[in-house]
C-alpha positions in Angstrom: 0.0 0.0 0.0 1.2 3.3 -0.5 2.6 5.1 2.4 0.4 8.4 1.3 -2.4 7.5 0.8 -3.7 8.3 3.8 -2.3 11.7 4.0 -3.1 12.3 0.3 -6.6 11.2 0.7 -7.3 13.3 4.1 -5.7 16.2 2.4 -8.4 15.6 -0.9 -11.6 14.7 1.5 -10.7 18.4 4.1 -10.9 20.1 0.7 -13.7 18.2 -1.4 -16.1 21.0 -1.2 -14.3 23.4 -2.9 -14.1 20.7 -6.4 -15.7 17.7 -7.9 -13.9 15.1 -10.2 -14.6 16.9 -13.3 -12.9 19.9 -12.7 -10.3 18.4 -10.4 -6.9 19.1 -12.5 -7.6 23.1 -12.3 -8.8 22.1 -8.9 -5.7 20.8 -7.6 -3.6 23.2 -9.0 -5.5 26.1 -7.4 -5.8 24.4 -3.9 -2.1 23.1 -4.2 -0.9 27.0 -5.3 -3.1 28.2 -2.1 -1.0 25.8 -0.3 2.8 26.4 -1.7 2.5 23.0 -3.1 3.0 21.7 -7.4 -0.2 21.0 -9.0 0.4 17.8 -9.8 2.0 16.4 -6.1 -1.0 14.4 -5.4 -0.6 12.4 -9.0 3.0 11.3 -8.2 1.5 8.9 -5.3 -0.8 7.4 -7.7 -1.3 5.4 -10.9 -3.3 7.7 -12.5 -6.5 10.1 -11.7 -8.7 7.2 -11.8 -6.4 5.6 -9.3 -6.9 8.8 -7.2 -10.4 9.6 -7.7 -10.9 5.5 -6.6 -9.1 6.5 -3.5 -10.7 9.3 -2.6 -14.0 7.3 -2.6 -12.8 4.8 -1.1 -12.1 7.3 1.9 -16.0 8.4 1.7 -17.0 4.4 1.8 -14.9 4.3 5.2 -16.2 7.8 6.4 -19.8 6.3 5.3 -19.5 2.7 7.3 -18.6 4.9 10.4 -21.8 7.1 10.5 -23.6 4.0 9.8 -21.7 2.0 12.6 -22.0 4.8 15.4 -25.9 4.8 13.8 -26.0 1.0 14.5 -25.2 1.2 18.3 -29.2 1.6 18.8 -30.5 -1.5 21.0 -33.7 -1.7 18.9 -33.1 -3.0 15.2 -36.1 -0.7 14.1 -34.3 2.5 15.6 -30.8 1.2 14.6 -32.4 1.1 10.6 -33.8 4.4 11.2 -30.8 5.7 12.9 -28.6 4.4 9.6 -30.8 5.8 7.1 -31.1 9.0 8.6 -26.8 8.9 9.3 -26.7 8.2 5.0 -28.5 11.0 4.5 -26.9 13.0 6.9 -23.6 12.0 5.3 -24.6 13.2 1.6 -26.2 16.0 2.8 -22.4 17.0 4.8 -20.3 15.9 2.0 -22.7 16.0 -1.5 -19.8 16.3 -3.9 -17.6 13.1 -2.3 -21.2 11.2 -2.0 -21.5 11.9 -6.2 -18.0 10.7 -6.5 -18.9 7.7 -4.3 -22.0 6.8 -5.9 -22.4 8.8 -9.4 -19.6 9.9 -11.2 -18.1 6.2 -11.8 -15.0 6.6 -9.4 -16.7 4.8 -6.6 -18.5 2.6 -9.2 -15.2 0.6 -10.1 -13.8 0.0 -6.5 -14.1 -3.7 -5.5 -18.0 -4.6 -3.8 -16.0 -5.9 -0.5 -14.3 -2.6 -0.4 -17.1 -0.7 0.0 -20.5 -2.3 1.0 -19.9 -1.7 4.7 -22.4 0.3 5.2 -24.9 -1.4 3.4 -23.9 -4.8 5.0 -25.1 -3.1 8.3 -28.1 -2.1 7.2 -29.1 -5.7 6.0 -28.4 -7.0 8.9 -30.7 -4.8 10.5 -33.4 -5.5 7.9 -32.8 -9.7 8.6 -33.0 -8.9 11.9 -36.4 -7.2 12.0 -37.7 -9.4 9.3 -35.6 -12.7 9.4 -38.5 -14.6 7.1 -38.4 -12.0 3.8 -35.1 -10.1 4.9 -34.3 -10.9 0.7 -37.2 -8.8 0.2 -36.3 -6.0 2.2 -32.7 -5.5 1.6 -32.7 -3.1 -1.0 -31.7 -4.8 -3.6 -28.7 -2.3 -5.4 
């Protein structure tokens, strides 16, 4: 693994409001000038920007699986469901532009399913555990 990542994606996640994937080269060049830093540092710890947009996402699936864990310590399966649902929301509401890169603009689309179904995997647990018979039925199947 690379020894940056963490740092790189930290860095990216503090200042995802301020760009989106589709404008990230001018992006980092402004926030990286801001800073004293090259515009292209963060590419030199990555592949490529897919590579880096991937990471970044998979920052926001870890990010996401702890709002939905902390959501999860409810005793009651109904609350802990309502609880996670309302912590998903909360999450894309706080961070819109890394929840479109997560789920819509294909850089979160190509991570691995193990990598980032956390969050989901707690929420059909909950959904088992409130309807154990049908929990196929209600486990939102995406």
């Amino acid at each position: 693994m690379n020894p940056y990542l963490p740092f790189v994606t930290d860095w990216l996640i503090a200042r995802w409001p301020y760009w989106n994937s589709a404008k990230a080269t001018s992006a980092f060049a402004q926030l990286l000038g801001q800073e004293g830093g090259a515009a292209m540092a963060p590419y030199r710890h990555f592949e490529d920007k897919a590579a880096l947009m991937g990471a970044v996402a998979l920052k926001g699936f870890a990010m996401l699986e702890a709002e939905a864990a902390r959501a999860n310590e409810a005793t009651d399966s109904g609350e802990a469901l309502t609880a996670q649902g309302l912590a998903d929301v909360g999450f894309a509401r706080a961070h819109p532009a890394l929840f479109r890169l997560m789920f819509a603009d294909g850089a979160g689309l190509g991570l691995p399913h193990e990598d980032c179904h956390g969050a989901y995997a707690l929420m059909t647990r909950q959904v088992a555990e409130l309807a154990p018979n049908c929990a196929h039925a209600g486990a939102l199947a995406c």
